[in-house]
N, C-alpha and C positions, 0 to 999 in steps of 0.2 A: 496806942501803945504798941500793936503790933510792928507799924510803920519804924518805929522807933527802934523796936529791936531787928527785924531786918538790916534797919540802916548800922546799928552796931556790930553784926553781924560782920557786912559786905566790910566796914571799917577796919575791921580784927582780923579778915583773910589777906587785905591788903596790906597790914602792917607787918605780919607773919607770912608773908612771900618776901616783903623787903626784907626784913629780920634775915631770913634764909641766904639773900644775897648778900649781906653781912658776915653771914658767918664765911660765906666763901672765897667773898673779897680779903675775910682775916685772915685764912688760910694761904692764899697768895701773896699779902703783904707778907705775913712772917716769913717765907719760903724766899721774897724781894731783897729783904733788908742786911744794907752790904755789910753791915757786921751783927745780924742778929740779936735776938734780946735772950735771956736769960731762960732756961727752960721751963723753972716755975713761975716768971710773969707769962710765957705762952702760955700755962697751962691752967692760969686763974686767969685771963683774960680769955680765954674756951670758956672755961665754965660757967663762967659770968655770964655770957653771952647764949651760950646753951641753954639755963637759967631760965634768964628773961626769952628767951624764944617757946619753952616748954607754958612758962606762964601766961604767955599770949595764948598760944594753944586750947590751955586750958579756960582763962577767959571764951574763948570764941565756942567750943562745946557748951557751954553754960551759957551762952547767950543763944546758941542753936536750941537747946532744951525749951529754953524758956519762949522761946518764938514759936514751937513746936505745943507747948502748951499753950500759949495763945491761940493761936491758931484753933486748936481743940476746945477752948475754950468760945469762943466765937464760934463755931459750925456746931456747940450745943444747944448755944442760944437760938441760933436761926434758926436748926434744922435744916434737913437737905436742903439743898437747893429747888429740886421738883417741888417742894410743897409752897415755896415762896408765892403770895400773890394770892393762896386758896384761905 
């Protein structure tokens, strides 16, 4: 399980760096386009996008937590490492 949420983890930071690129690529297309869009479709399509990048965010906290209890959870079962093997 650990394994698992690691891997959603590393998942969730790459989709929220692209996310990020996104948002800054919007930022330059709307600033590109030779006659512009309308100020409240840029400003629901920000948000929208805002949105979904805060909720990636928030997924990836929540799967760091729960890795983080993993984790905790496994090194109470084992005990330290020194003792392993006695």
């Amino acid at each position: 399980m650990l394994r698992h949420a690691c891997h959603v983890v590393e998942v969730e930071k790459v989709t929220i760096e692209t996310m990020e690129q996104l948002v800054s690529q919007q930022e330059r297309n709307f600033r590109l386009l030779p006659h512009g869009l309308t100020k409240t479709y840029q400003i629901q399509a920000k948000e929208y996008l805002a949105f979904q990048l805060q909720m990636m965010k928030s997924l990836k906290w929540r799967a760091q937590a729960t890795q983080e209890r993993l984790q905790g959870e496994i090194t109470l079962v084992n005990g330290p490492i020194s003792n392993w093997g006695h």
